[in-house]
N, C-alpha and C positions, 0 to 999 in steps of 0.2 A: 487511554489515548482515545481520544474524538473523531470521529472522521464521519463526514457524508459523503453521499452521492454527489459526484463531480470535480472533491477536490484530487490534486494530486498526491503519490503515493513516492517516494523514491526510495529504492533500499541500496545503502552503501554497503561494498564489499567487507567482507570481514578479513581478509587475508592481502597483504599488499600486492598489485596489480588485480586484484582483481574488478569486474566492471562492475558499475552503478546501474540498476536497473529503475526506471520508473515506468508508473501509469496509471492510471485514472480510475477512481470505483466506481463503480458502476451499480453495485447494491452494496447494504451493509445488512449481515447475519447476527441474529443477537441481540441480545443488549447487556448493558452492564460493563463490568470493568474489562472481560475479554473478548469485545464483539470477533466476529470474522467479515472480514471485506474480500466483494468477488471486485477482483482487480483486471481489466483489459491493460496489458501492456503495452508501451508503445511499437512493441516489433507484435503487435495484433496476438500476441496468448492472452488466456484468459485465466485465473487461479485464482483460487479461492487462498485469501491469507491472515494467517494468527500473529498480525504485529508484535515485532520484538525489539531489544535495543537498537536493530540498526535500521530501524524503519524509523522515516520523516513524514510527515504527513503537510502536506502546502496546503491551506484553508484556500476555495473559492471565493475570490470577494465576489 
């Protein structure tokens, strides 16, 4: 999974109702096929994350 600085991140819930979170990276950790991205969310946390099947990644044009 690719991701830079600036696109959007959103992670869909894995269990029914639960919430969709997304937010922005803000750096990327790494390199290679399992970087880590420190993600601001949009309710303002910040976490450091290991993309997994329920992570989408929105490319910035």
């Amino acid at each position: 999974m690719q991701a830079s600085v600036g696109d959007r991140v959103v992670i869909h819930g894995r269990i029914v109702g639960a919430v969709e979170r997304a937010g922005e990276v803000i750096e990327v950790r790494g390199s290679g096929e399992n970087p880590l991205l420190v993600v601001r969310y949009d309710d303002g946390h910040e976490a450091i994350l290991s993309p997994g099947s329920d992570c989408e990644v929105r490319h910035a044009s």
